[in-house]
Structures are given as C-alpha cells and as structure tokens.
C-alpha positions in Angstrom: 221.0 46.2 13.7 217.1 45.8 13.9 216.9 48.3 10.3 219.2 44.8 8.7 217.0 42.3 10.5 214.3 44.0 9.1 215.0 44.4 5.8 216.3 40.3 5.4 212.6 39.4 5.8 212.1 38.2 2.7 209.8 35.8 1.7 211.3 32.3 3.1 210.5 30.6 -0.5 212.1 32.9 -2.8 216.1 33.8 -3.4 216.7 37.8 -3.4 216.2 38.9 -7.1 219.5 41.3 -6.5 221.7 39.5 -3.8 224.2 42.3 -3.8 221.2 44.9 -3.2 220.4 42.7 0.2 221.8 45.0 3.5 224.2 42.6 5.0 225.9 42.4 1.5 225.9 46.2 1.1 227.3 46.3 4.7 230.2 43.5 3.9 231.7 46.0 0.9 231.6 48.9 3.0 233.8 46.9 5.7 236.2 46.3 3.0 238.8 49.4 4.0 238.4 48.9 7.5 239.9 45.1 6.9 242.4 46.3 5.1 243.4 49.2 8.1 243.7 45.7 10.3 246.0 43.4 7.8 249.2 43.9 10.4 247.6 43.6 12.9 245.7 40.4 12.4 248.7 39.2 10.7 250.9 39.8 13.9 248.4 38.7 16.6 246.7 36.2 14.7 243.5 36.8 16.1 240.6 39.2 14.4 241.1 42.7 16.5 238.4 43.4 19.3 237.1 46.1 17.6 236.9 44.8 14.3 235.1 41.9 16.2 232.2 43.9 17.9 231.7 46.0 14.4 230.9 43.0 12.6 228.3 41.5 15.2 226.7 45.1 14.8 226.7 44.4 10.9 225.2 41.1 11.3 227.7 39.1 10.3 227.7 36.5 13.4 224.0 35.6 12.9 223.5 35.0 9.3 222.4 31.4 9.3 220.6 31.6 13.0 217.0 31.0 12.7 214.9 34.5 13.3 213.4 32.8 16.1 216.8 32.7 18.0 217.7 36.4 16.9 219.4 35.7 14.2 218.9 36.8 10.0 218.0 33.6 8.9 219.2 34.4 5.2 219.6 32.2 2.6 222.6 30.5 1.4 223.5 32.7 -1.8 223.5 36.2 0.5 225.7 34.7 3.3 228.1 32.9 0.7 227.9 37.0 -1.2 229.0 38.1 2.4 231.5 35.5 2.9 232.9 36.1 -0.7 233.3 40.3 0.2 234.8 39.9 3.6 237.4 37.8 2.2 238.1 39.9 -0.6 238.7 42.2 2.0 240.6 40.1 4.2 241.4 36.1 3.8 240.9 35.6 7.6 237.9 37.4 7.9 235.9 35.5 5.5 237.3 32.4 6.7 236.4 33.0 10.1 233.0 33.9 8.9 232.6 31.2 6.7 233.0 28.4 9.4 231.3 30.0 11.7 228.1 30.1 9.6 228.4 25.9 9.4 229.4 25.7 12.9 225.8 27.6 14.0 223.9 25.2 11.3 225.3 22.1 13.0 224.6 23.2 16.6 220.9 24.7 16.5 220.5 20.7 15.4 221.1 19.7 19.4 218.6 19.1 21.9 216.2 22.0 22.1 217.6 22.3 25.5 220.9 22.4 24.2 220.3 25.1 21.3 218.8 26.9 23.9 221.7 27.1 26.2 224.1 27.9 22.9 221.9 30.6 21.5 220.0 32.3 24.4 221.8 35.4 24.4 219.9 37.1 21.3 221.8 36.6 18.4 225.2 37.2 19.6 227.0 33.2 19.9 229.8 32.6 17.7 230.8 29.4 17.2 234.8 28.2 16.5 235.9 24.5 16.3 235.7 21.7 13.2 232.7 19.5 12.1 235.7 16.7 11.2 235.3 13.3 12.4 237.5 12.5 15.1 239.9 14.4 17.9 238.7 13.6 21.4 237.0 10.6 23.8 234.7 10.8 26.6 233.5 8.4 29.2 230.0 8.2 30.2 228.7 9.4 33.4 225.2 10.6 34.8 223.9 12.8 32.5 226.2 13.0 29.9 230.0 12.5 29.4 233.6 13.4 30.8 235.5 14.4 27.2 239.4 15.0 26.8 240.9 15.8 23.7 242.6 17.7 21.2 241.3 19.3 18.1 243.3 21.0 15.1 241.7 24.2 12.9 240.0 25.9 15.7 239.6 29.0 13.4 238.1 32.1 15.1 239.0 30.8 19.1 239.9 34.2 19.8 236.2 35.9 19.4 234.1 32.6 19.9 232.2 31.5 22.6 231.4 27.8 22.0 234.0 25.5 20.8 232.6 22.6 18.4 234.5 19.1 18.5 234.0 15.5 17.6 234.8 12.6 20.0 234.0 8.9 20.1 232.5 7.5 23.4 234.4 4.5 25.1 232.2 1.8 26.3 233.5 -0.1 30.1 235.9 -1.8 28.9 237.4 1.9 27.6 236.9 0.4 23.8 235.2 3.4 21.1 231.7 2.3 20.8 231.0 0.8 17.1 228.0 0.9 15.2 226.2 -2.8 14.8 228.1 -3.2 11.6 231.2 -2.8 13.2 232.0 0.7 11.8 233.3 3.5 14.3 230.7 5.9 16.1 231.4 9.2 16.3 229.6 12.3 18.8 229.8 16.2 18.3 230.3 18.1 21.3 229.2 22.1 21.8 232.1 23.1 24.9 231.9 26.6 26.4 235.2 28.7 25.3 236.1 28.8 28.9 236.6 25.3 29.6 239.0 25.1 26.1 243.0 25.7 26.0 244.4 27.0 23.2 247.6 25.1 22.2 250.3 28.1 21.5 252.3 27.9 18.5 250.1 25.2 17.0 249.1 27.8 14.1 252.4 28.3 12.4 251.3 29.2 8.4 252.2 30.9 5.2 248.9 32.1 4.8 245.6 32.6 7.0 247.7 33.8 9.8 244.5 35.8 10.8 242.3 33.2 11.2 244.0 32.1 15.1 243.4 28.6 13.5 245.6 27.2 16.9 244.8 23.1 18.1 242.8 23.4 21.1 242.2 21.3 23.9 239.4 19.9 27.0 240.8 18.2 29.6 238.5 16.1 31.6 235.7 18.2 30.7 231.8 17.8 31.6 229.6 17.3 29.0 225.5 17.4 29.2 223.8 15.4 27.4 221.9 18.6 25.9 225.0 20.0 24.6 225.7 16.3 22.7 223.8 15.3 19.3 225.1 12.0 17.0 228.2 13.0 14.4 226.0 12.5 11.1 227.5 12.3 7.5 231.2 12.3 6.0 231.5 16.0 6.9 227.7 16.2 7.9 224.0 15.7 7.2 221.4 17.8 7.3 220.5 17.9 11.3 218.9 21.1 11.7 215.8 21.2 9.0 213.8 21.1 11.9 213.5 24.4 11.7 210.8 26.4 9.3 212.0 27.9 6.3 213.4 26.8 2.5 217.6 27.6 3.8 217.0 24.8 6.5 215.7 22.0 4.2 218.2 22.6 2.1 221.1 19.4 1.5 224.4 20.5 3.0 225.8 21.0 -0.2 224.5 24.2 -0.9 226.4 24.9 2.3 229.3 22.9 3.2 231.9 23.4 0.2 230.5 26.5 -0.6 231.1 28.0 2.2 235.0 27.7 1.6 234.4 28.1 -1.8 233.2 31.5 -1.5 236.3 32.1 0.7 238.7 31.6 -2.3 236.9 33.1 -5.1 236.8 36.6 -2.7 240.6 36.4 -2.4 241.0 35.7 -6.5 238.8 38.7 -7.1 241.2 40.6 -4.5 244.1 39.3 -6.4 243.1 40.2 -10.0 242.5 43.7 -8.1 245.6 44.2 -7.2 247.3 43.2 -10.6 244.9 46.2 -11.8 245.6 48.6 -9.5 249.6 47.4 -9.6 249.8 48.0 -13.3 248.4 51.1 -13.2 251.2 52.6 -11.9 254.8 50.4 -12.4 256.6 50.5 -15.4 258.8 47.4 -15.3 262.4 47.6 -14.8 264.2 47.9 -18.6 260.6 48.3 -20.4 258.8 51.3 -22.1 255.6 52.5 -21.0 253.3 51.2 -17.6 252.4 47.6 -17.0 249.0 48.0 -17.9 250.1 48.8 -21.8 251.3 45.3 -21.8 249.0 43.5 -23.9 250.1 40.1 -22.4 249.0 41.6 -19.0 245.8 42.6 -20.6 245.2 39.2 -21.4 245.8 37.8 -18.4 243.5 40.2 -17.0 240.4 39.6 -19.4 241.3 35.8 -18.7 241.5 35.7 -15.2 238.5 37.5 -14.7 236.3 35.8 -17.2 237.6 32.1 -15.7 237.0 33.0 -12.4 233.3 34.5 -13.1 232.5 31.6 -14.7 232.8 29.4 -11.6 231.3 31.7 -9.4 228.2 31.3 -12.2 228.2 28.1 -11.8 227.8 27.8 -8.4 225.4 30.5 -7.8 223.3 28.2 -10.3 223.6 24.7 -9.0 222.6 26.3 -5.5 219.9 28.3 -6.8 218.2 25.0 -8.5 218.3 23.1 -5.7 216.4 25.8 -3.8 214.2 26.2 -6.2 213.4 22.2 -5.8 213.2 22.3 -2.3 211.0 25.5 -1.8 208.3 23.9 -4.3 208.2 21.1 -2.0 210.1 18.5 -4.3 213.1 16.3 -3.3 216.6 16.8 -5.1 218.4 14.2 -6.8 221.8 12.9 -6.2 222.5 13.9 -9.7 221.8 17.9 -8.7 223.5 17.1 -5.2 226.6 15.8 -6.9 226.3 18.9 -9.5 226.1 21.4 -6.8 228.9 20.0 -4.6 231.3 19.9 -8.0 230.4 23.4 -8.7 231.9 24.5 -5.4 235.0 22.7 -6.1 235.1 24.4 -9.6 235.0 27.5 -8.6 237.6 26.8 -6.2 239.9 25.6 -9.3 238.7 28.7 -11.0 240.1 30.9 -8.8 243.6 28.9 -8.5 243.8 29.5 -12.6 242.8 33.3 -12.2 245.5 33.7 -9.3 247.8 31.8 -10.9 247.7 34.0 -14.2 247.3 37.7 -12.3 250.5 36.1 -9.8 252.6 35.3 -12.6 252.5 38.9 -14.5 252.7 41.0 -11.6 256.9 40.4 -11.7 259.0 40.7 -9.1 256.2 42.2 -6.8 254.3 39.3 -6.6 257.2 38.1 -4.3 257.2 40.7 -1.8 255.9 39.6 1.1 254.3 42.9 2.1 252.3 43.2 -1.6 248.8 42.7 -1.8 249.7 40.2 -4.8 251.9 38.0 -2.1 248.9 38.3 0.5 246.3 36.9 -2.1 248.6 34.2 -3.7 249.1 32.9 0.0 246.1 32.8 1.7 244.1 31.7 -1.5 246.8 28.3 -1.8 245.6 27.8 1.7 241.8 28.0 1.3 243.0 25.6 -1.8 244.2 23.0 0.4 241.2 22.3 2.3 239.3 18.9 2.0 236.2 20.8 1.3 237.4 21.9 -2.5 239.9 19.0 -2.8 239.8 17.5 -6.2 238.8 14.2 -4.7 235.5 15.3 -5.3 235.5 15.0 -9.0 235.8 11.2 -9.4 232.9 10.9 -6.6 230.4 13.3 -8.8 232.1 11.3 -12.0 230.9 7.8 -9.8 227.3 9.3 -9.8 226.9 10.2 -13.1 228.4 6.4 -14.4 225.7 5.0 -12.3 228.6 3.6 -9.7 228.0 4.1 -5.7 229.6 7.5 -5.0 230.8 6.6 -1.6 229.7 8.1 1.9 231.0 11.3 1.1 228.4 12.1 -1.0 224.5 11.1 -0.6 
C-alpha cells in the first residue's frame, strides 16, 4: 500500500506521460481474473464479496480521489477514470461501484472541516455509497443540526460502505421546504453513518448491474450534525471541494462527473468486443464452413467496433486533459471547453453503445445466452447507458452554448 502511495506522487501540475504505466492502473488489470472468479457470486448476492472488498482497499482503489493529506492517492482524474475503465472491463459492478464512490469522496471532503474530519479520520479507508441527486428525504431543524427521514434510490456499493450520501430539503415551522429568495426549492446533502441506514430488500431488481447492491435505502428519524451537512450545489453538483491544494481539485466537475460513468461503459465495450474475439476463435457457426473469426463480416465488425469505440475514449481523454492543462497554468476554462468536455463523456458513452451493438449482433445465437460473456456485456453496458449522466439530453445543452443561447442550469 505505502510502495502505490508512493509512487502516485507525481508532480500535482502535470498529467502522467504513460497513464497505464501509473501503479494503481497496473494493479486494476492484474485484478481483472480475480473479478471474473467472483461473476456468480456477485451476481447472486448482489453485493461485491468481502474478500474481493478488502483486496481492493489494499490496491488502493477506495482512496483514489482522497486528498494525500487524509491518506488517500490524490491522483488525477485521467488515472482514476484508467482504473475505473479496467475494473469494469473486468466486472460491470466493480467499476460502477468504484466509479461512484470516487464522486461520492469528492463531494464530502467539501463539508465542514469538522465534518471531513469525522468521514475521513480513519486513514484512507471510508467508502462512501449513496447519490449526489437532488431530492429524497426531509429534515426538521433542531439544536445543532437536523432530524432527516427519507428514502433514497441507487445506493450502489451499500454493502462495503461506511457513509451513506443523501439529499434532503429542510422544512421551515410551518413544515413547508425552505425556498431560495427567488422562490426556487433549496436542497441539503447529508453524509449518514451506514449504521443508522436500512436497506430496502428487493428494491434492486435489474437485467444488468446486479452487482452493484444498488437497493433504495432509508433513515428514519435520524440525527444529523451540522458538521456532517454542507448546501446541495449545482444540477448534479459544483465544484465544493477545491479548497483543497492541488490541479485534480480545481478542476470543473466535468472532468469528473459524466466521466466517471463514462469510463464505466467504455470498460464493459472493450470487454464485449473481447469476448466476440475470443468467441470467434473457436465456434464455427451452425450450417457454415470454417470458424467465426474467417468471417469477413465479423472482421469488420471487429475493426469497426474497436476503432468507434477508441475514438471516443480519445476524445475524452483530450477534452479532460485541456482543461487541466488550463487550470494547472493558473488560467480559467471557458464554458465553451466545459460544454466540450461534458459532450465528450457522453460520446464516448454512444461510442460504446455502437461498438456493443455491432460485436452483440455477430456473436449469433450466443449473444443470447444468459450465461455468455457477450449477454453479461450487452446488459450491464445498456444499463450504464441509461443513466442521466450520459443521457443524450446533453447534446442540445452543449449545442445551446455553442449558438450563443443560455445552456440551462445543468451546465455552467
């Protein structure tokens, strides 16, 4: 653990000339059998294994984004997205679960220093589980902070975490949601210790994911300090936490958020275009001469999918990388590069729908299977696909910004 922490200290204003050279990444491909030893079991429990759980906190994998000053790697946002992108090639769930996770730290060391304190205190080891969404719970004020009930949907990684993350609205005395002084609705985030949550059984009920324990959860009545509270910023979020030193916490969110589910997808594409390979390799379909990889149609797909799916990942890694560059020579990035770099993570999203898509389609009557790798890929990518983060609603609001029209509060 301390050899990896040792080697990520890079210099804070520079990217990693060879991302896939950087130790955490080397130590998400070797993980890749291991994931794949656990499939059935994550699949039937719905819940990342124990084991699996404490070999990936040795590897790192549950500190990436925390500062260095709290224990954690502090690395920048192209390595943990390269990390991300592996485990989930590996296994949908586990990049999922890692991916969220790494937004869920970024939003809590922005509470109280009290708060972040409390959260992160135990040397690198807090893994956070929840959503950043708007919306879910209420509290009532009381001395020192609030009372909260509610109920949350997506609580991805419950199993393993130990701080749930939730949004809530605060009712004033006459049990009305506080607005703001334009008459909009207010909304709170809320850091809850995994013991005072109930998971909601059977709430996580899915074609694909099953791994990721994604149940509803719930706080009845629950105590909340005021340390552990911070304002619910931006339509998912805003940059709360670049109080803290370094070029990966000045960055805007959107080198994060989007990204970070983006990454998800594009692992489980590459996983799928690996399968066709390694399935044509050795089936001669049923009434044909000769295997399916002498199939010249299947050879296209192949070239195709791979090239469309390499050319979002491109794009991505470039749009992040020039806003980094902005930002560690002390400038200020444009909407124009913010809207670019938030459209690149959808694309590469869409890019890996096409390259599934085409790989899904020529694998035959295996794709179908429900215990091929083909039919693992095709399901958990289409539900990486369906996420708000990558939905194509985020086309017409880059298209707003580059017609000179207000983009909208989802994008600033």
């Amino acid at each position: 653990m301390d050899t990896i922490a040792d080697n990520m200290r890079a210099d804070g204003q520079r990217l990693p000339p060879d991302i896939d050279a950087q130790p955490i990444v080397r130590a998400a491909l070797a993980l890749q059998p291991t994931l794949r030893e656990y499939r059935e079991e994550l699949e039937r429990e719905q819940r990342l294994p124990k084991a699996l759980v404490e070999r990936m906190h040795e590897a790192g994998f549950y500190r990436m984004v925390i500062p260095r000053a709290l224990g954690g790697l502090e690395v920048d946002p192209l390595t943990y997205l390269r990390v991300v992108e592996l485990l989930a090639e590996g296994c949908g769930s586990v990049g999922w679960n890692i991916a969220n996770n790494g937004i869920g730290q970024l939003v809590t060391i922005g509470l109280p220093e009290d708060g972040v304190q409390e959260v992160y205190g135990r040397g690198g080891t807090t893994v956070i589980a929840g959503t950043a969404v708007q919306g879910g719970g209420q509290a009532k004020p009381v001395d020192g902070g609030y009372r909260v009930s509610g109920r949350w949907s997506f609580g991805s990684g419950s199993q393993e975490s130990n701080w749930m993350l939730g949004s809530f609205q605060i009712l004033d005395a006459s049990g009305k949601p506080r607005v703001s002084d334009e008459g909009k609705a207010l909304y709170w985030r809320g850091v809850f210790p995994r013991s005072e949550a109930e998971i909601v059984p059977g709430s996580w009920d899915v074609a694909g994911l099953r791994g990721t324990g994604s149940f509803d959860w719930t706080v009845d009545d629950v105590f909340l300090p005021d340390r552990r509270v911070m304002v619910h910023a931006g339509i998912p979020l805003d940059n709360q936490w670049d109080r803290w030193p370094g070029t990966s916490y000045q960055l805007p969110t959107q080198c994060w958020v989007g990204p970070h589910h983006s990454a998800v997808i594009t692992g489980i594409a590459r996983a799928g275009i690996n399968a066709l390979i390694e399935l044509a390799g050795g089936k001669t379909p049923r009434g044909r001469v000769g295997l399916l990889c002498d199939n010249p149609q299947v050879q296209d797909a192949v070239g195709r999918a791979d090239a469309i799916l390499n050319a979002g990942r491109v794009y991505r890694s470039a749009m992040i990388a020039e806003l980094w560059n902005v930002v560690a020579s002390g400038g200020e990035t444009t909407l124009e590069q913010r809207g670019r770099c938030r459209l690149a993570a959808v694309y590469a999203a869409d890019s890996a729908r096409q390259a599934m898509d085409l790989v899904y389609r020529f694998g035959g009557s295996t794709s179908f299977k429900r215990e091929s790798r083909l039919a693992e890929c095709w399901r958990d990518l289409n539900v990486v696909g369906q996420t708000v983060t990558i939905a194509p609603e985020w086309y017409p609001i880059g298209g707003r910004i580059y017609l000179g029209r207000d983009p909208g509060p989802r994008l600033r």
